[in-house]
N, C-alpha and C positions, 0 to 999 in steps of 0.2 A: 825839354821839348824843342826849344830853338834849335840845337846842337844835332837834333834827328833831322827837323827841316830844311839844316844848313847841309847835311849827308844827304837829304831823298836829292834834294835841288842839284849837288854835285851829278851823283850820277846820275840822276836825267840828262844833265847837259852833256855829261861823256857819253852815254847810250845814244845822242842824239849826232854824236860826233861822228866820220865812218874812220875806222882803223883799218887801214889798207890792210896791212900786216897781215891781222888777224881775216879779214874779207877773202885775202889771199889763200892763208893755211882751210878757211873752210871750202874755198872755192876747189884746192886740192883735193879734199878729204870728199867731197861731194856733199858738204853737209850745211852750203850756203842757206838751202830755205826751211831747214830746221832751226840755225841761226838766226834767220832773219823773226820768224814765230817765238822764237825763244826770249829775244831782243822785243818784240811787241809785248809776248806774256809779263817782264820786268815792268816793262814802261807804264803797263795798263794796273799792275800791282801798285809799283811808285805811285802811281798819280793818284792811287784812293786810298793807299797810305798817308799820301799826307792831308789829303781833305778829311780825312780823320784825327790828324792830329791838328791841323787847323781850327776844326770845328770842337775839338775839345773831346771825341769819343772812340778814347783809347781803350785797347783791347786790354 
């Protein structure tokens, strides 16, 4: 269970990071604010992911 809360925490902190790079390819493709929704939909999953494994009520 730690070794999952060690993984959700990583990528939270990278999702919260901005990757120009990537900002850029979507800002070309035109696909920024499906990105940006897409990057929320993770974030909002991550965070009650691990309040479930925190509180102990794994699926």
């Amino acid at each position: 269970m730690q070794l999952q809360l060690d993984a959700i925490n990583l990528l939270l902190r990278d999702l919260g990071v901005a990757d120009h790079a990537l900002l850029h390819r979507a800002a070309f493709r035109g696909c920024s604010r499906e990105l940006d929704d897409l990057r929320a939909e993770l974030i909002a999953y991550l965070r009650e992911r691990r309040e479930q494994l925190r509180s102990g009520r794994e699926r």
